[in-house]
N, C-alpha and C positions, 0 to 999 in steps of 0.2 A: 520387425514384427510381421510374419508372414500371416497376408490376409486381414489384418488390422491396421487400422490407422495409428499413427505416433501418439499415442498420449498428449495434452497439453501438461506442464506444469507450472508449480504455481510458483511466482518470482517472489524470490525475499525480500524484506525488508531490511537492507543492509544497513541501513542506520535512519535514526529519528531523531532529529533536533529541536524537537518539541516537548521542552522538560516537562511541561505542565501537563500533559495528557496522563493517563487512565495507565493506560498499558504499557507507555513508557518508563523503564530501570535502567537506570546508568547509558543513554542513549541508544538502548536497543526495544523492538515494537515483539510487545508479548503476548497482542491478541495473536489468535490461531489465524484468524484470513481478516483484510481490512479490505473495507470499498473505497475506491476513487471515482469521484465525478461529483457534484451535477453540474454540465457544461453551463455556462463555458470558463469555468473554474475546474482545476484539477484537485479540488481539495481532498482531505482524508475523510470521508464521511464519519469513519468509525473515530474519529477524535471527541472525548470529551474531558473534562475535567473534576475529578471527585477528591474528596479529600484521604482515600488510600488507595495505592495501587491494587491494578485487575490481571488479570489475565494468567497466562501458567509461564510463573519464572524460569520454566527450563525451554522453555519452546521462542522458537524464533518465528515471528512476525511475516506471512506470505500475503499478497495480492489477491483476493479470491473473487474478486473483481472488476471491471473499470469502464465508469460509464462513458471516459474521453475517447469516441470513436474514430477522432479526428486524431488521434494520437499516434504518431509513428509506430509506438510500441503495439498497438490494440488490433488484434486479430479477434473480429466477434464478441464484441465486446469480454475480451481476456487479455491479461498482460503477457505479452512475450517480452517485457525485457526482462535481461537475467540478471535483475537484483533489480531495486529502487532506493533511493534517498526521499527522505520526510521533512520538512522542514517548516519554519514560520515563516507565511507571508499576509502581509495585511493582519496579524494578529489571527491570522488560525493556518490550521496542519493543511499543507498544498505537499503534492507528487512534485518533488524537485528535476523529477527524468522525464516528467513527460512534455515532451515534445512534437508539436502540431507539425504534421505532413505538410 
């Protein structure tokens, strides 16, 4: 891009193993962008629990995001890595990828 800077973009949610959340179908995150952080937990902010699914079933779940600045992946607070994993830790949704510098 002549004379602009690279775009960032926003990392998928390549999978979520957090059956109970909201947005999660069939192990895929079908909010439009989820937040991670508040340190020093990498959790899924945007995780919660209702009793029917939200979000838009054709769309795939991005990072829009991440308050872990300590985190390898976290340029300005944004995620550069190219995809994330969700998962259950301690009984709530934590960033399985991220990884402290």
């Amino acid at each position: 891009m002549k004379g602009r800077e690279k775009r960032m973009e926003m990392p998928a949610v390549d999978e979520c193993e957090v059956w109970d959340c909201a947005y999660n179908r069939d192990g895929g995150c079908h909010a439009l962008a989820i937040t991670v952080g508040d340190p020093p937990r990498a959790q899924c902010d945007t995780y919660f629990n209702a009793l029917h699914k939200g979000g838009d079933p054709a769309a795939v779940g991005h990072v829009g995001a991440c308050k872990m600045g300590d985190c390898q992946h976290n340029v300005d607070f944004e995620c550069q890595a190219p995809g994330i994993s969700v998962g259950a830790e301690t009984n709530t949704a934590h960033c399985l990828t991220y990884t402290s510098r």
